[in-house]
PDB file of N, CA, C, O and CB in Angstrom:
ATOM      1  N   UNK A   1     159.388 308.684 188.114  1.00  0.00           N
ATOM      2  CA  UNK A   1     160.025 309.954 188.383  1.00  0.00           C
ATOM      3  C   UNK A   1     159.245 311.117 187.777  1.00  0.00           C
ATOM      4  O   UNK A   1     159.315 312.289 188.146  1.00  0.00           O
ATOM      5  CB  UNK A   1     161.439 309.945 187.855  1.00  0.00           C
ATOM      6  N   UNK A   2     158.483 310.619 186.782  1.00  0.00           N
ATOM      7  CA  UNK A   2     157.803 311.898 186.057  1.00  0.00           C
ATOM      8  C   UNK A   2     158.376 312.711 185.397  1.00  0.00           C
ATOM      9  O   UNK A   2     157.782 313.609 184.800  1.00  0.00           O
ATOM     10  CB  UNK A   2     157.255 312.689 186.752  1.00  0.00           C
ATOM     11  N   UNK A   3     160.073 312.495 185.375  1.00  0.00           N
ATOM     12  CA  UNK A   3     160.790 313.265 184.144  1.00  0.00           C
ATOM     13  C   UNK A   3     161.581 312.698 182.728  1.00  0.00           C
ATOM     14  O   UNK A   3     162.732 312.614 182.299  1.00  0.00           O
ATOM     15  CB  UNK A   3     161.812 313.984 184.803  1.00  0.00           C
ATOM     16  N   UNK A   4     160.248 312.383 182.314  1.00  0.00           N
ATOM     17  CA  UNK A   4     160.446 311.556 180.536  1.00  0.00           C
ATOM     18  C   UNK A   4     161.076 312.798 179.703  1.00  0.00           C
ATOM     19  O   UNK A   4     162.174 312.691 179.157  1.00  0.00           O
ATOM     20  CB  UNK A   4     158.530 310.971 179.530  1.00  0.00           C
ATOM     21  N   UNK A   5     160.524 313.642 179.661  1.00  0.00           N
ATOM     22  CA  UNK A   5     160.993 314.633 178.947  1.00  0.00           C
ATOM     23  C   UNK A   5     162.243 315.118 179.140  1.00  0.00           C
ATOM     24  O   UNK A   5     162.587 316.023 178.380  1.00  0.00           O
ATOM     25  CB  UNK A   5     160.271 315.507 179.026  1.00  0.00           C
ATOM     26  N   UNK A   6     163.196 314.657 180.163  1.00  0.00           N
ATOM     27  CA  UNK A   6     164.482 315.037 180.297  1.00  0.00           C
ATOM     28  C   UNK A   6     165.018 314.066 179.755  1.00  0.00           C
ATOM     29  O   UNK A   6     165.986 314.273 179.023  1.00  0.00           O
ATOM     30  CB  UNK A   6     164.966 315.330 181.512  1.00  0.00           C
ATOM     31  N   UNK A   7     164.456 312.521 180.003  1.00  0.00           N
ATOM     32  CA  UNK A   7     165.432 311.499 179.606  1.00  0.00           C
ATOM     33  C   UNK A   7     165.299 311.993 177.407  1.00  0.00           C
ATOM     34  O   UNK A   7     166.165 312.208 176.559  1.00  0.00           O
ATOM     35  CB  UNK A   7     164.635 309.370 180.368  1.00  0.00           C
ATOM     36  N   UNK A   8     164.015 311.966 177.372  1.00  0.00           N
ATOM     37  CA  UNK A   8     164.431 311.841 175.500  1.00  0.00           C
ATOM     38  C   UNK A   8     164.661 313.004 175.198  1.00  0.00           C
ATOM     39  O   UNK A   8     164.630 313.092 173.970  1.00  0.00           O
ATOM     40  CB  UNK A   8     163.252 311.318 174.301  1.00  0.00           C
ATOM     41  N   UNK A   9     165.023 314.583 175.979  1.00  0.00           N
ATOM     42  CA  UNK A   9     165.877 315.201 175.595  1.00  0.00           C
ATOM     43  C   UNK A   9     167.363 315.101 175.390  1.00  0.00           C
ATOM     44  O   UNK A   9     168.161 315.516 174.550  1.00  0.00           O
ATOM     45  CB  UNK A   9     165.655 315.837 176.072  1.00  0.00           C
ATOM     46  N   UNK A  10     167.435 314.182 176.802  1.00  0.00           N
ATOM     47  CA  UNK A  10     168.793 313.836 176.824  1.00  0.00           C
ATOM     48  C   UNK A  10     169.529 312.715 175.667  1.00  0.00           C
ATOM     49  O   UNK A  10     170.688 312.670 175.256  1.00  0.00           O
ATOM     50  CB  UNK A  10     168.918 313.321 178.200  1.00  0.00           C
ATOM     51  N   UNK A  11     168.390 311.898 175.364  1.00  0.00           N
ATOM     52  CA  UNK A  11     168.502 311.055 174.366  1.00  0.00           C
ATOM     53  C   UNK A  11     168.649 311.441 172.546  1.00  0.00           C
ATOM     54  O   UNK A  11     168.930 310.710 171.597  1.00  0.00           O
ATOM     55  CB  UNK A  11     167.368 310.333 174.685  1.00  0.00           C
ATOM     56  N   UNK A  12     168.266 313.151 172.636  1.00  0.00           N
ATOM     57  CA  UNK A  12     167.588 313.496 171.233  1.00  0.00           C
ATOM     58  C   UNK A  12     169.250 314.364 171.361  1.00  0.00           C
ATOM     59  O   UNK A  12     169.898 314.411 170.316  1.00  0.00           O
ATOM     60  CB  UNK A  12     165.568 314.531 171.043  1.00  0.00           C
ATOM     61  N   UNK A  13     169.656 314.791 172.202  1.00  0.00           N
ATOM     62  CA  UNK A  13     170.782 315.373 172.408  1.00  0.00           C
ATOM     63  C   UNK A  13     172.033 314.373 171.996  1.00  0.00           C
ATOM     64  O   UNK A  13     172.770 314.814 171.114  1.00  0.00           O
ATOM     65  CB  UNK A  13     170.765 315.823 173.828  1.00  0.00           C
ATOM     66  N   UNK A  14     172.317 313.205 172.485  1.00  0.00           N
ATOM     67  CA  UNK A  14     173.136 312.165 172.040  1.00  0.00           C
ATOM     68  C   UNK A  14     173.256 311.861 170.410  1.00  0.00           C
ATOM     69  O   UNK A  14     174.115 311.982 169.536  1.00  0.00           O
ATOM     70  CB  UNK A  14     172.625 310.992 172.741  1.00  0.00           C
ATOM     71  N   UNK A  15     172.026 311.444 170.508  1.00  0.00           N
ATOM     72  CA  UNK A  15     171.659 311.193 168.886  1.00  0.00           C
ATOM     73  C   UNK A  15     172.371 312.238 167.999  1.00  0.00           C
ATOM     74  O   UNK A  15     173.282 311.920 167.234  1.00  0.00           O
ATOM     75  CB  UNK A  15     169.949 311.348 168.565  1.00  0.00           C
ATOM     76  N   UNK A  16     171.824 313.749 168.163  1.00  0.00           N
ATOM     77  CA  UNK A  16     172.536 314.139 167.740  1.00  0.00           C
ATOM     78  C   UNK A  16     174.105 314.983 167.199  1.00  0.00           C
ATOM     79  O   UNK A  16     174.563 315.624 166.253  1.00  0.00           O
ATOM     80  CB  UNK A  16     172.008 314.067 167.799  1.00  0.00           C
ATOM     81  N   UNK A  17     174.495 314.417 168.613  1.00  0.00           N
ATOM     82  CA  UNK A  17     175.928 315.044 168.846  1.00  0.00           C
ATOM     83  C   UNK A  17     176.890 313.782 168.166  1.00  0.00           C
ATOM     84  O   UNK A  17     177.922 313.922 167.511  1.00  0.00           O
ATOM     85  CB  UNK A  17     176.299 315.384 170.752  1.00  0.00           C
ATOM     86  N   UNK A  18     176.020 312.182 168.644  1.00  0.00           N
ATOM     87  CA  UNK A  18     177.164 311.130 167.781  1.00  0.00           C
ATOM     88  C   UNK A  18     176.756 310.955 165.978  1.00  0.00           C
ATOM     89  O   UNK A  18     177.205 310.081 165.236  1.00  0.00           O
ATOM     90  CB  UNK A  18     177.018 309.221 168.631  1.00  0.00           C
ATOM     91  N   UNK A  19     175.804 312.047 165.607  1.00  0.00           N
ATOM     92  CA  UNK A  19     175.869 311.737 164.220  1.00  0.00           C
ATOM     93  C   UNK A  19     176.336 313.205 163.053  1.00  0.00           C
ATOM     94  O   UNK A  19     175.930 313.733 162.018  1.00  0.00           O
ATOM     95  CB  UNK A  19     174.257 311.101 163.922  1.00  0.00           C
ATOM     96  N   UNK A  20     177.454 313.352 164.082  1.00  0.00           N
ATOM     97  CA  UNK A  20     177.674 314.990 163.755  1.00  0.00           C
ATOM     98  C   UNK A  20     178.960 314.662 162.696  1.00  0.00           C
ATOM     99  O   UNK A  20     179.653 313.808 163.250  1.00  0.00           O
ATOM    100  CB  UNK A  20     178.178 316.207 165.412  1.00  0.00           C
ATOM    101  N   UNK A  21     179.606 315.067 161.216  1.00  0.00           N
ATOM    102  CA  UNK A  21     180.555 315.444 161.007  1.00  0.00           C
ATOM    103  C   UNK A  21     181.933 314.766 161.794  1.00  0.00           C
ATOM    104  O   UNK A  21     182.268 315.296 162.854  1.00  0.00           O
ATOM    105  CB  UNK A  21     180.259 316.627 161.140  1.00  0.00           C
ATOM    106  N   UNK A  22     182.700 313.647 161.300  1.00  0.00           N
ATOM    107  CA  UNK A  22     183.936 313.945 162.744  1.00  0.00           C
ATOM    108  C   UNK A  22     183.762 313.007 163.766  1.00  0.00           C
ATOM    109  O   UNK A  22     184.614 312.854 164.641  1.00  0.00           O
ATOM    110  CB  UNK A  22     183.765 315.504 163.657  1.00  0.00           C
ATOM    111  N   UNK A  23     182.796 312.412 163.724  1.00  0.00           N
ATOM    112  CA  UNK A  23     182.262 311.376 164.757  1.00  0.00           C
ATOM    113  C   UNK A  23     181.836 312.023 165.888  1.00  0.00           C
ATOM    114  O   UNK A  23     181.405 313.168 166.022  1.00  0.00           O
ATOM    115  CB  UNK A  23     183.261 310.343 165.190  1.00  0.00           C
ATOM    116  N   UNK A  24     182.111 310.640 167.144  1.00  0.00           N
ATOM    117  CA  UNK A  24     181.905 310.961 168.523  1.00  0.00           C
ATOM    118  C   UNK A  24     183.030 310.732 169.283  1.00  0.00           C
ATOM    119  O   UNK A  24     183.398 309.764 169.949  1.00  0.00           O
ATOM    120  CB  UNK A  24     180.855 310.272 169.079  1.00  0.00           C
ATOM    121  N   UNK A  25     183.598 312.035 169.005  1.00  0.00           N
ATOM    122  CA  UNK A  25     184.924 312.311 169.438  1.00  0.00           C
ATOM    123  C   UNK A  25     185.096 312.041 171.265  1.00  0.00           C
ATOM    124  O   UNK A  25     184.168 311.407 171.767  1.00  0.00           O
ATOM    125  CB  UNK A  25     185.223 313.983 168.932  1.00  0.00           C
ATOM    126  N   UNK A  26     185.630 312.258 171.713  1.00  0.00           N
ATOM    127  CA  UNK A  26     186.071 312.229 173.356  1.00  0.00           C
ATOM    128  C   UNK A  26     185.514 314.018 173.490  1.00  0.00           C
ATOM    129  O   UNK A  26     184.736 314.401 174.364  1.00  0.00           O
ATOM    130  CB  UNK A  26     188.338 311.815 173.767  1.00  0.00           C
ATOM    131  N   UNK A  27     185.857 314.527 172.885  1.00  0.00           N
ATOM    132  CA  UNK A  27     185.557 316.437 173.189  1.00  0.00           C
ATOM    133  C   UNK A  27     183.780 315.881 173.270  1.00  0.00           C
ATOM    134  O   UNK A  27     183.053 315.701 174.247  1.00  0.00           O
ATOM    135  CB  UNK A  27     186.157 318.124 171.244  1.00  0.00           C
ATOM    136  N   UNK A  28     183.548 315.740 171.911  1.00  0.00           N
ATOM    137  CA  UNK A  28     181.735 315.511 172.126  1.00  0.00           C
ATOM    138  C   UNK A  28     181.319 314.682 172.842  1.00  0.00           C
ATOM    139  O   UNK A  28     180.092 314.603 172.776  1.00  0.00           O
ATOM    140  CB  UNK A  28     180.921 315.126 171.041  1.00  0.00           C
ATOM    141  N   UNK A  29     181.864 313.869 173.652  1.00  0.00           N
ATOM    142  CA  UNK A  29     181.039 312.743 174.937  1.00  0.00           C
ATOM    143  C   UNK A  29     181.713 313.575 176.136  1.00  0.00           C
ATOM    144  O   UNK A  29     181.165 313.286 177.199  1.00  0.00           O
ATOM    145  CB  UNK A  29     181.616 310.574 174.977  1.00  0.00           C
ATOM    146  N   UNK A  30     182.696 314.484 176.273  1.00  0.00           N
ATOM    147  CA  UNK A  30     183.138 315.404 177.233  1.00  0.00           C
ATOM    148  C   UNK A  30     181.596 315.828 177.440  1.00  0.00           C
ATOM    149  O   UNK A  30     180.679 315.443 178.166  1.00  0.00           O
ATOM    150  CB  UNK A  30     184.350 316.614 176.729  1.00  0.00           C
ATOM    151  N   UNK A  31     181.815 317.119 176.133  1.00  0.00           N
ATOM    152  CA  UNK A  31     180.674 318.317 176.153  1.00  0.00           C
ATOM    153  C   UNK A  31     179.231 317.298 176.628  1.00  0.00           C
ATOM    154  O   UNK A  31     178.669 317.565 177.690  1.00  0.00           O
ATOM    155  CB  UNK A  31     180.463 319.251 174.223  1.00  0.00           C
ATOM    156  N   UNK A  32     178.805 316.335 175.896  1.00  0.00           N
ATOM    157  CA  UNK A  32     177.491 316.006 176.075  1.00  0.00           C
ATOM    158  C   UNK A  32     177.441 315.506 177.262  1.00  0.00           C
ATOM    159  O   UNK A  32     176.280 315.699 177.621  1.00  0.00           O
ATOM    160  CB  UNK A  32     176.947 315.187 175.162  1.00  0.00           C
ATOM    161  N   UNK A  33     178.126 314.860 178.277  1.00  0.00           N
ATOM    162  CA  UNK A  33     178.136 314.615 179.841  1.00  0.00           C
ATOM    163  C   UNK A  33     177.780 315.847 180.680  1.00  0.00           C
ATOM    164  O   UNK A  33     176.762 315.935 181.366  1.00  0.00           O
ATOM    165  CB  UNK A  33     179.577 314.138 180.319  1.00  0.00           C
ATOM    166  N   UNK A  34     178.978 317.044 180.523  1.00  0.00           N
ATOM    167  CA  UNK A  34     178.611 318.198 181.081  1.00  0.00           C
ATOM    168  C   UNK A  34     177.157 318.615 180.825  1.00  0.00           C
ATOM    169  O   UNK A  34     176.404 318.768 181.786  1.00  0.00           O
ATOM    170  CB  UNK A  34     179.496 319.155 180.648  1.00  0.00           C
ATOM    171  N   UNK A  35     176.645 318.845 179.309  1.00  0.00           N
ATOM    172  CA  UNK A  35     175.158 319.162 179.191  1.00  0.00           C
ATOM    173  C   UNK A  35     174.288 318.427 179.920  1.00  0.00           C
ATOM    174  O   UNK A  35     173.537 318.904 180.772  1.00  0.00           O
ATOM    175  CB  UNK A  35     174.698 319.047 177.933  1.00  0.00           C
ATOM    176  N   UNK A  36     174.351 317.379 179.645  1.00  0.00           N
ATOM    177  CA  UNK A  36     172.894 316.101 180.601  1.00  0.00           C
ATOM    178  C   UNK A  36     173.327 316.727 181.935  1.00  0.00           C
ATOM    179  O   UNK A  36     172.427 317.514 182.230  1.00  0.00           O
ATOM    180  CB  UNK A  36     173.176 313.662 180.632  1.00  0.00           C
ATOM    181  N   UNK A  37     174.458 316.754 183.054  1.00  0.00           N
ATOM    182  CA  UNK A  37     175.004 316.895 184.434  1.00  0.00           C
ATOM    183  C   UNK A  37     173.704 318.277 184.427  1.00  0.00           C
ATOM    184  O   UNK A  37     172.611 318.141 184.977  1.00  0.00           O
ATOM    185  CB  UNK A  37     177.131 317.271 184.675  1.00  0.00           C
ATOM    186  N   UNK A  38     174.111 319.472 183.732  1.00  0.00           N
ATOM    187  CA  UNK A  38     173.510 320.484 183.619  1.00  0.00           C
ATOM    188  C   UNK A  38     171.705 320.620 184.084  1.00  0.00           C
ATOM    189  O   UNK A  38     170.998 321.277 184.848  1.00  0.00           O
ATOM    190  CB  UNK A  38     173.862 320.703 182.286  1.00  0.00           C
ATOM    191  N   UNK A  39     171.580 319.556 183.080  1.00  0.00           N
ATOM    192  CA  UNK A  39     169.971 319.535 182.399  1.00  0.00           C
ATOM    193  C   UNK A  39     169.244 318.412 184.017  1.00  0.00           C
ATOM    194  O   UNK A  39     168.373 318.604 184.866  1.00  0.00           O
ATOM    195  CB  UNK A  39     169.916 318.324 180.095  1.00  0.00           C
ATOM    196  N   UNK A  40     169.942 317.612 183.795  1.00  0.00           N
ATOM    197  CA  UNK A  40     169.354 317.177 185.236  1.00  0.00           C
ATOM    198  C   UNK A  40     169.617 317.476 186.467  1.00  0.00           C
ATOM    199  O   UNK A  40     168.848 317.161 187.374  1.00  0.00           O
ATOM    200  CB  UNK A  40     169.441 316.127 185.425  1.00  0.00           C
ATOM    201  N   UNK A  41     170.586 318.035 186.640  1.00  0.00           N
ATOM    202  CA  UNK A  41     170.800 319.087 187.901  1.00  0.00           C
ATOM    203  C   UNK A  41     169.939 320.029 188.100  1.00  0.00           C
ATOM    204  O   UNK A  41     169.368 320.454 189.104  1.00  0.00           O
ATOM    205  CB  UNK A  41     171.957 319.832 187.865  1.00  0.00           C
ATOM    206  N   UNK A  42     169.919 320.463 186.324  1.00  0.00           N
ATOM    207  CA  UNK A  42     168.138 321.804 187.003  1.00  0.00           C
ATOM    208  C   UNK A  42     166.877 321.433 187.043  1.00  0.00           C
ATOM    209  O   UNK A  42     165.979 322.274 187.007  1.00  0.00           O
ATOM    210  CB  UNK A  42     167.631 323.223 185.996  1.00  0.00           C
ATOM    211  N   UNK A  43     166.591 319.878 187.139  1.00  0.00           N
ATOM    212  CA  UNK A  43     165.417 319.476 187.627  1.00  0.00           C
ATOM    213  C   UNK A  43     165.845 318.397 188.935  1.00  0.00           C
ATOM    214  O   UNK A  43     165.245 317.349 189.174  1.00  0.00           O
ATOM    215  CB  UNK A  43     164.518 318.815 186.359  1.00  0.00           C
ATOM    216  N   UNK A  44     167.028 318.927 189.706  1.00  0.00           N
ATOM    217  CA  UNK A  44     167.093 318.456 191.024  1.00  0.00           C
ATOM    218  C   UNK A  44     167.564 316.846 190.481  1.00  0.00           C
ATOM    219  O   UNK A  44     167.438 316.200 191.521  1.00  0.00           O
ATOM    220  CB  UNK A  44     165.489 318.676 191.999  1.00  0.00           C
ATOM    221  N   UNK A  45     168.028 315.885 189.422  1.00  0.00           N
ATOM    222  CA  UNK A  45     168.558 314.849 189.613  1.00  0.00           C
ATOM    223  C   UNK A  45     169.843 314.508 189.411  1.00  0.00           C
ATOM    224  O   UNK A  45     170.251 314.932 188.330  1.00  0.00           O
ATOM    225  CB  UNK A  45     168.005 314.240 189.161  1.00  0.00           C
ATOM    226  N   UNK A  46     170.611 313.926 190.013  1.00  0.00           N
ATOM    227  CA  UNK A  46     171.758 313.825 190.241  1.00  0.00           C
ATOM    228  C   UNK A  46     172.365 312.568 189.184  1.00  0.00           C
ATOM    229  O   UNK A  46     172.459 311.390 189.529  1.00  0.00           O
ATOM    230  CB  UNK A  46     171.854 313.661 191.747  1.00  0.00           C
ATOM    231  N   UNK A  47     172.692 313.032 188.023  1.00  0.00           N
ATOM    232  CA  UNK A  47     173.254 311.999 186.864  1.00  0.00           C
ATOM    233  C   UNK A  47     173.744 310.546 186.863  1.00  0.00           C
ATOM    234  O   UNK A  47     173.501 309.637 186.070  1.00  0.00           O
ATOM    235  CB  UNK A  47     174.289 312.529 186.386  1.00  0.00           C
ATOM    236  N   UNK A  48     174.496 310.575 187.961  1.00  0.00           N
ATOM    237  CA  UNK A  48     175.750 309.018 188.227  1.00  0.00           C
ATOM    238  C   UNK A  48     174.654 308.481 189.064  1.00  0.00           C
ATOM    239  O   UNK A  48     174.605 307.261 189.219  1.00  0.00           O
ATOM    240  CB  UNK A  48     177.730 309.206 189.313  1.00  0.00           C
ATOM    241  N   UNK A  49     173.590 309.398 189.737  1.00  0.00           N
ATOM    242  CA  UNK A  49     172.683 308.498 190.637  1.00  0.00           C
ATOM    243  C   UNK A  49     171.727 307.876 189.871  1.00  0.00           C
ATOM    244  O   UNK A  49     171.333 306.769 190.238  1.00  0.00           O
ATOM    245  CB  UNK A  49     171.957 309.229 191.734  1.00  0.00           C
ATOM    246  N   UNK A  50     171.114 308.566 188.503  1.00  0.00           N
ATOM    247  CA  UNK A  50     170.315 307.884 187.915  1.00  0.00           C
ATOM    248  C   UNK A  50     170.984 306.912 187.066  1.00  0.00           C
ATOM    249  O   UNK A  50     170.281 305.954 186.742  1.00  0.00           O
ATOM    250  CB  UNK A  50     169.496 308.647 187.321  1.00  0.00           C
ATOM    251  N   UNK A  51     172.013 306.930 186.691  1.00  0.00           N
ATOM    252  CA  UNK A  51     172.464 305.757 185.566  1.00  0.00           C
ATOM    253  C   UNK A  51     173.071 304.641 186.188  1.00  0.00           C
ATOM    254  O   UNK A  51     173.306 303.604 185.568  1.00  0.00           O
ATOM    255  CB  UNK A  51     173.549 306.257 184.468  1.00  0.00           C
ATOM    256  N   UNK A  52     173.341 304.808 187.401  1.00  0.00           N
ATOM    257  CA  UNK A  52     173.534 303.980 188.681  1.00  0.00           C
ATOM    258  C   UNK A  52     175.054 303.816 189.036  1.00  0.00           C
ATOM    259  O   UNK A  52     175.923 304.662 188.830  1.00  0.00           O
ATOM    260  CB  UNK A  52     172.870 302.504 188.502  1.00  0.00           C
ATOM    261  N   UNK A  53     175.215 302.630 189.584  1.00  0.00           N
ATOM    262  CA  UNK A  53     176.798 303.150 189.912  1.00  0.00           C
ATOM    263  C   UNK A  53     177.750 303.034 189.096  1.00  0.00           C
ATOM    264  O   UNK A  53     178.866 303.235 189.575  1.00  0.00           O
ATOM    265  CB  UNK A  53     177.406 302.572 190.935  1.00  0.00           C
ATOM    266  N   UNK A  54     177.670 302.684 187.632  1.00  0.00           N
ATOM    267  CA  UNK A  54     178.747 302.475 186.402  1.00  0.00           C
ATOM    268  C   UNK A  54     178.576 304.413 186.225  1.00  0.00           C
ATOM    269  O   UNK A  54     179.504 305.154 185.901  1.00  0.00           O
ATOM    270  CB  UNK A  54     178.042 301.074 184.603  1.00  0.00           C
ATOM    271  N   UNK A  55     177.601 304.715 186.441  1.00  0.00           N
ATOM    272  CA  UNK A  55     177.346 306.639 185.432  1.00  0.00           C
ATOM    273  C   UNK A  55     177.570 306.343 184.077  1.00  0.00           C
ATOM    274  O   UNK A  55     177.120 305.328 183.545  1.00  0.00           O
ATOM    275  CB  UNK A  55     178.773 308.224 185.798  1.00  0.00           C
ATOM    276  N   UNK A  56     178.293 307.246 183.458  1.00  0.00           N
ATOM    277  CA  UNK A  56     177.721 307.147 182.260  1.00  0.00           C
ATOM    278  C   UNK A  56     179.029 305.965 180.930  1.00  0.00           C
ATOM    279  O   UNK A  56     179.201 305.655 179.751  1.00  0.00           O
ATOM    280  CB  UNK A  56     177.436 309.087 181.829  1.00  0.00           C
ATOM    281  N   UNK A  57     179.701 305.731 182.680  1.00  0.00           N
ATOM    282  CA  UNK A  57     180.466 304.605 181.992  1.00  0.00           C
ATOM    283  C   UNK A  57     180.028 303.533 181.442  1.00  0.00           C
ATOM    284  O   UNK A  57     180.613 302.920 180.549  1.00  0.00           O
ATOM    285  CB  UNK A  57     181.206 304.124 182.663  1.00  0.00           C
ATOM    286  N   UNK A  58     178.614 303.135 182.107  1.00  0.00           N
ATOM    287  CA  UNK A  58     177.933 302.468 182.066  1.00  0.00           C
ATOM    288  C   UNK A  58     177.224 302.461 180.153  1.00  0.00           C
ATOM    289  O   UNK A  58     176.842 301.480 179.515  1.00  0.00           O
ATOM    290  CB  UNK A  58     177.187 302.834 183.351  1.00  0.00           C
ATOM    291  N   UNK A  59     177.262 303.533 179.827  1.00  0.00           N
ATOM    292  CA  UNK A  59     176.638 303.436 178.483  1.00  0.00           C
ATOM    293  C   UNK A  59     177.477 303.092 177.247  1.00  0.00           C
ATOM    294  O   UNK A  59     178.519 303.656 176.913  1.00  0.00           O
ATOM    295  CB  UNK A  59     176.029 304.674 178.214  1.00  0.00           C
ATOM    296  N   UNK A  60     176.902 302.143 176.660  1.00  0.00           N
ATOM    297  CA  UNK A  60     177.784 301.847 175.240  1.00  0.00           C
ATOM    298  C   UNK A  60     177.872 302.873 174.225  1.00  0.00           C
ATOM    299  O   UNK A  60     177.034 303.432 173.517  1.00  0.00           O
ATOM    300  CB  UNK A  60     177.213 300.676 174.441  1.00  0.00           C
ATOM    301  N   UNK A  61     179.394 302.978 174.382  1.00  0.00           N
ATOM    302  CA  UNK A  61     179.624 304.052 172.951  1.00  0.00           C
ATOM    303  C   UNK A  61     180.106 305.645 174.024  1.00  0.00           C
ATOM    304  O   UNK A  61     180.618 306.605 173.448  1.00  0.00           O
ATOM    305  CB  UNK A  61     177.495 304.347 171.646  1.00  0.00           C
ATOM    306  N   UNK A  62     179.933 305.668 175.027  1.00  0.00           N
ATOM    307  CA  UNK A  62     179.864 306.775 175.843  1.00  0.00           C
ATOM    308  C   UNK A  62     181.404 306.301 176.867  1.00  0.00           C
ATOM    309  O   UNK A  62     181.238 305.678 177.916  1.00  0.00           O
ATOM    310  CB  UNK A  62     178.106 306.886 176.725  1.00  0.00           C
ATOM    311  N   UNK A  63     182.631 306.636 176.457  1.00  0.00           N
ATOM    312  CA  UNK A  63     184.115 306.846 177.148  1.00  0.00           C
ATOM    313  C   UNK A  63     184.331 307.806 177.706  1.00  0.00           C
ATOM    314  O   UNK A  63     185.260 308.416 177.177  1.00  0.00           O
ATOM    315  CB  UNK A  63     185.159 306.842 176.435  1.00  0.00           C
ATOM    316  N   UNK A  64     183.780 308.460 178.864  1.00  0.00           N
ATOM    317  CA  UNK A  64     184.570 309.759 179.079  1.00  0.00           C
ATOM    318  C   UNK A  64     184.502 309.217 180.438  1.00  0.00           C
ATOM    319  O   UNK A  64     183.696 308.529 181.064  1.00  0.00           O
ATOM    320  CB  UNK A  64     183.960 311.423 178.663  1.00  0.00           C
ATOM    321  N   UNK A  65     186.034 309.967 180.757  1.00  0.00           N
ATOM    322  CA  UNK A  65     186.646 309.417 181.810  1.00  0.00           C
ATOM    323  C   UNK A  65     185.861 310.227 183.414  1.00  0.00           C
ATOM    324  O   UNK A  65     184.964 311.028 183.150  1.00  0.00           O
ATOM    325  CB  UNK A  65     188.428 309.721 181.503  1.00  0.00           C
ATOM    326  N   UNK A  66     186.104 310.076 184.589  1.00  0.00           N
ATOM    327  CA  UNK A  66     184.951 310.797 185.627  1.00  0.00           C
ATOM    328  C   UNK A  66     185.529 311.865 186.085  1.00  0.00           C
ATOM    329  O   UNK A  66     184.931 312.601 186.870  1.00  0.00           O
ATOM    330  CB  UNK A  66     184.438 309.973 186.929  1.00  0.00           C
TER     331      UNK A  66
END
């Protein structure tokens, strides 16, 4: 795809939203879904399409409902 730099932004973004104060609340896997949706939408990729058909249900530690 040629967009590494979105995935370990998106990755450097996680990291640090689940090691915040307070945990990784449902508000902060809210907010951090909307951000990635954001961030790969403005390089034209469509989120649930890249993480495939689970989205981001698919990721351990990551509950937010669709």
């Amino acid at each position: 795809m040629g967009k590494e730099h979105l995935f370990f932004r998106w990755i450097e973004l996680l990291q640090y939203e689940s090691s915040q104060p307070g945990g990784f609340t449902m508000e902060r896997q809210t907010a951090i879904v909307a951000k990635a949706r954001v961030m790969f939408d403005e390089q034209g990729i469509e989120l649930n399409e890249f993480l495939g058909s689970e989205g981001v249900r698919g990721l351990p530690g990551l509950d937010v409902p669709r």
